[in-house]
C-alpha positions in Angstrom: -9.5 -11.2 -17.8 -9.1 -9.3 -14.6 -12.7 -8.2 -12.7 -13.6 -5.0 -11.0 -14.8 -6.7 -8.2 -13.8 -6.1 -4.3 -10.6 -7.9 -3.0 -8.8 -8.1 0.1 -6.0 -5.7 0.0 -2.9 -7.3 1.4 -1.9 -3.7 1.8 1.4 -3.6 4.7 2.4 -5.8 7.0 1.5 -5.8 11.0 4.6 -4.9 11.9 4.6 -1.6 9.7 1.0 -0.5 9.9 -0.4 -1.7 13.8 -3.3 0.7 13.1 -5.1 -1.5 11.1 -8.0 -3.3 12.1 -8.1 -6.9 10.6 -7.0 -9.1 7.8 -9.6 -10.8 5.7 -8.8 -14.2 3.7 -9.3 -13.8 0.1 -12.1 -16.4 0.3 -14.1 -13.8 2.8 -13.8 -10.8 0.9 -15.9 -10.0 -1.8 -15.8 -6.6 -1.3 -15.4 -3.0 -3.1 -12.9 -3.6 -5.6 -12.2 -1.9 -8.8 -13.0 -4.8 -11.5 -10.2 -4.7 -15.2 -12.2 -7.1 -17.1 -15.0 -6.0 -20.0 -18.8 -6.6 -19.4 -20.7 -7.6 -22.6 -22.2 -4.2 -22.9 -19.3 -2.5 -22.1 -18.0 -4.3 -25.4 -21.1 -3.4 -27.7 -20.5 0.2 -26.7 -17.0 0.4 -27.6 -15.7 0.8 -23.8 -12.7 0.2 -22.9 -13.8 -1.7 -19.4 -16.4 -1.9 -16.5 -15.4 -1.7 -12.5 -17.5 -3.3 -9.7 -16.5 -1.0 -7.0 -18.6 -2.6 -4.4 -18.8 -3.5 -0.6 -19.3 -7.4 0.5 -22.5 -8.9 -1.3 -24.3 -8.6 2.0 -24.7 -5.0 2.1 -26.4 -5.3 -1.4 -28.7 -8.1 0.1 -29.4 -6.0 2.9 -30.7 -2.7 1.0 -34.2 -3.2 0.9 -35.4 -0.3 1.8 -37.2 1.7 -1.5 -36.8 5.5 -1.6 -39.2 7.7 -0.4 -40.3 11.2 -0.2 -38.9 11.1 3.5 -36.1 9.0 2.8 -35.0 10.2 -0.9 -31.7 8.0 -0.1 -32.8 4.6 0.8 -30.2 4.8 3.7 -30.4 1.2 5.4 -28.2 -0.7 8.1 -26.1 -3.1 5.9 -23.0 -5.2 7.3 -20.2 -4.7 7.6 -20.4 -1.6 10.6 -17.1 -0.6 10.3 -15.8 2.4 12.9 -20.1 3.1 13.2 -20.8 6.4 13.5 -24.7 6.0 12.7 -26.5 6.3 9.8 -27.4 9.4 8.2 -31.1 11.1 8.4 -31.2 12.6 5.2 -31.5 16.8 5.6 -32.9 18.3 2.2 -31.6 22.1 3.6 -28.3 20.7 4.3 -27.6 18.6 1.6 -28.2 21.5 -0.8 -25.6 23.5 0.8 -22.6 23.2 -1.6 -19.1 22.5 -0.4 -15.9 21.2 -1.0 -13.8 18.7 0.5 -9.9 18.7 1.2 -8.4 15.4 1.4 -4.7 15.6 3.3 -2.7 12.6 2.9 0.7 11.9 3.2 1.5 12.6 -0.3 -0.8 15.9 -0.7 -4.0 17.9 -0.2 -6.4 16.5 -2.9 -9.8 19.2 -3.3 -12.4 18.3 -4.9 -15.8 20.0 -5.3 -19.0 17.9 -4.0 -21.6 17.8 -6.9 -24.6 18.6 -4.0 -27.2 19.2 -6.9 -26.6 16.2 -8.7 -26.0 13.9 -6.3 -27.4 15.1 -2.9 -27.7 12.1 -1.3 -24.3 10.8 -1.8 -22.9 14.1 -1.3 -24.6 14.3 2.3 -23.8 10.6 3.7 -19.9 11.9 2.8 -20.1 15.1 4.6 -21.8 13.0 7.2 -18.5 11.1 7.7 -16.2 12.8 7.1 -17.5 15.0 10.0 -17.6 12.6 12.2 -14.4 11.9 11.4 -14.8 8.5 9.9 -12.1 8.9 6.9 -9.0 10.1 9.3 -6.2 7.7 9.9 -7.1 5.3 7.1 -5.5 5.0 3.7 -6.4 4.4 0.0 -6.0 0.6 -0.7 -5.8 0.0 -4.2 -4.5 2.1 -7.2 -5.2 0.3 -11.2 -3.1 1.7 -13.7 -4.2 -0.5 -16.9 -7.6 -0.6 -18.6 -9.1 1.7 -15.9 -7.1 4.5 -13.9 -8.3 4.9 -10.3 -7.3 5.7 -7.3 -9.6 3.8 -4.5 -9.9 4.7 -0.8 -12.8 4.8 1.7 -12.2 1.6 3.6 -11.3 2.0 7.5 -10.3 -1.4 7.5 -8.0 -1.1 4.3 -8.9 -4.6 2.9 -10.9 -3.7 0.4 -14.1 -5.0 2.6 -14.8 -2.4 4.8 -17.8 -0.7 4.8 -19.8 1.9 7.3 -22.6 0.3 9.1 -25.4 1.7 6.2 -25.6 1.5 2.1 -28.1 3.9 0.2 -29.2 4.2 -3.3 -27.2 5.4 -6.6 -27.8 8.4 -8.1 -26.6 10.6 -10.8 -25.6 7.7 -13.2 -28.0 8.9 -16.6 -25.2 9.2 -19.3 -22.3 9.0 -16.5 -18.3 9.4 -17.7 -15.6 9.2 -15.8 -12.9 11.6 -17.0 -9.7 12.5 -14.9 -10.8 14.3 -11.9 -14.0 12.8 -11.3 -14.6 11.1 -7.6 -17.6 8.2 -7.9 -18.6 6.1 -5.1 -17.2 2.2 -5.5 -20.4 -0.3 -4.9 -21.1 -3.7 -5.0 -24.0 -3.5 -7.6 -26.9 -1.1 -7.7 -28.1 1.0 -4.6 -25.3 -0.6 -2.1 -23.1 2.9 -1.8 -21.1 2.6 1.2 -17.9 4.5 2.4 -15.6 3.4 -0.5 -15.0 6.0 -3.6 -12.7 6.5 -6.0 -10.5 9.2 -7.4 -10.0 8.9 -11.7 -6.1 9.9 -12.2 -6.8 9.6 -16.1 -9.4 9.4 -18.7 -11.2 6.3 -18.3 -14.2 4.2 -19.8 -16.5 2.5 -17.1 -19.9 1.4 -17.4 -22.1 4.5 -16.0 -22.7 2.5 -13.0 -20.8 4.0 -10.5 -22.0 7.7 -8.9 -20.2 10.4 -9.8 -20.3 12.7 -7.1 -17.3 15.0 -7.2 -14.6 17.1 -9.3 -11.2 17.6 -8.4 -10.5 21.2 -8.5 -6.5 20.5 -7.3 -4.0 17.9 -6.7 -4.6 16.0 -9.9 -0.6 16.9 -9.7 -0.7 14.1 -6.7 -2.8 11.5 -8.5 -0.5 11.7 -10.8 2.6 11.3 -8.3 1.0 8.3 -7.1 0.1 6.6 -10.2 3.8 7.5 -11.6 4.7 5.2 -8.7 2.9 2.3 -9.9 1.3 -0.3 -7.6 2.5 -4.0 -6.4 0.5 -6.0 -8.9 -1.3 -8.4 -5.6 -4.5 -8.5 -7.7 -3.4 -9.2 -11.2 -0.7 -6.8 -13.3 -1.8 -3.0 -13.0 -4.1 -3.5 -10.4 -2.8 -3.5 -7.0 -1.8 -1.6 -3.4 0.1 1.7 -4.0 3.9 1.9 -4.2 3.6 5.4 -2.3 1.5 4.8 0.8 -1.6 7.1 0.5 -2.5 7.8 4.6 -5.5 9.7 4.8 -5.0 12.4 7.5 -8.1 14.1 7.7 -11.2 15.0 5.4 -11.8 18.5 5.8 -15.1 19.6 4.8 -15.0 23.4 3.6 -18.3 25.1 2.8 -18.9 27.5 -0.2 
């Protein structure tokens, strides 16, 4: 039964995509990956399958740090420190101010609307890079279309591996679904959020263990392009690197 859990993407060759920063051996990678297979509660509940959408296991080894009245996040230097651009000081003021984010990739502009109340701290260490530009230039790595229907992206390295130099804490998860539309952070098992999220291009039954922290308010029109596509199978049939390369140009952050 196939598993949620983070792959290397074999994603294009050198030759076609020179852009990208490294290759990992599938050995290596144990990284944010979108798992197929059932967990045992999954099956008492009646759902239909559980993801682990989660960077390398040293991130989660690394996120010590407990949450605080200062630090409501738990944001904490975790490896990898892929394309660094610091770690976040979470801003109560700021992270309450609601906006939305437009995604421009090569096959659309996906907008979706960042769930700042419920999830504030997931909300801001996303604003905080895709300001800093963090998300331009890469692309989404891995698309499943059986069992679970996502669309994953988030990795500057597009292995599956990547991560941004911090992890921080889940929130938002009491009584979590993920119908089309929602965006939820991948993770490689509790409170080790990184860059990697996830786009759901179709009703889908996950384990409520992955942060919901956004709503696509258009371009559920180009998830559905995508997905029509299909993927290359590399990781097991249904699970795999999109047909239709997803290049993310730019995160544009748009405020309310």
């Amino acid at each position: 039964m196939p598993s949620l859990f983070s792959l290397p993407r074999r994603n294009r060759t050198a030759a076609s995509a020179p852009r990208r920063r490294r290759w990992l051996p599938l050995a290596a990678a144990s990284a944010l990956v979108l798992g197929l297979g059932t967990t045992a509660a999954a099956d008492a509940s009646g759902g239909a399958g559980s993801e682990s959408l989660a960077p390398a296991p040293h991130a989660a080894t690394a996120h010590a740090r407990a949450a605080s009245a200062v630090d409501p996040c738990g944001f904490v230097a975790s490896v990898p420190a892929d394309r660094f651009k610091g770690i976040p000081v979470f801003d109560a003021r700021k992270a309450a101010q609601p906006f939305s984010v437009k995604l421009h990739t090569s096959q659309g502009t996906i907008t979706f609307q960042a769930l700042t109340a419920a999830a504030p701290c997931t909300t801001f260490s996303f604003r905080f890079l895709a300001q800093h530009g963090f998300y331009d230039r890469t692309h989404c790595h891995r698309l499943t279309t059986q069992r679970i229907y996502v669309l994953q992206c988030g990795d500057p390295t597009g292995t599956g591996s990547g991560a941004p130099g911090y992890s921080f804490n889940d929130e938002n998860l009491a009584g979590a679904t993920y119908p089309a539309g929602t965006v939820a952070m991948a993770n490689a098992g509790p409170n080790t959020n990184g860059s990697q999220f996830f786009f759901v291009w179709k009703d889908t039954k996950l384990s409520p263990a992955y942060t919901p922290f956004g709503r696509v308010t258009s371009g559920m029109d180009v998830l559905a392009k995508i997905a029509a596509a299909g993927e290359d199978d590399q990781n097991g049939p249904g699970d795999g690197f999109p047909t239709l390369p997803v290049d993310i140009r730019g995160a544009q952050i748009v405020r309310a």
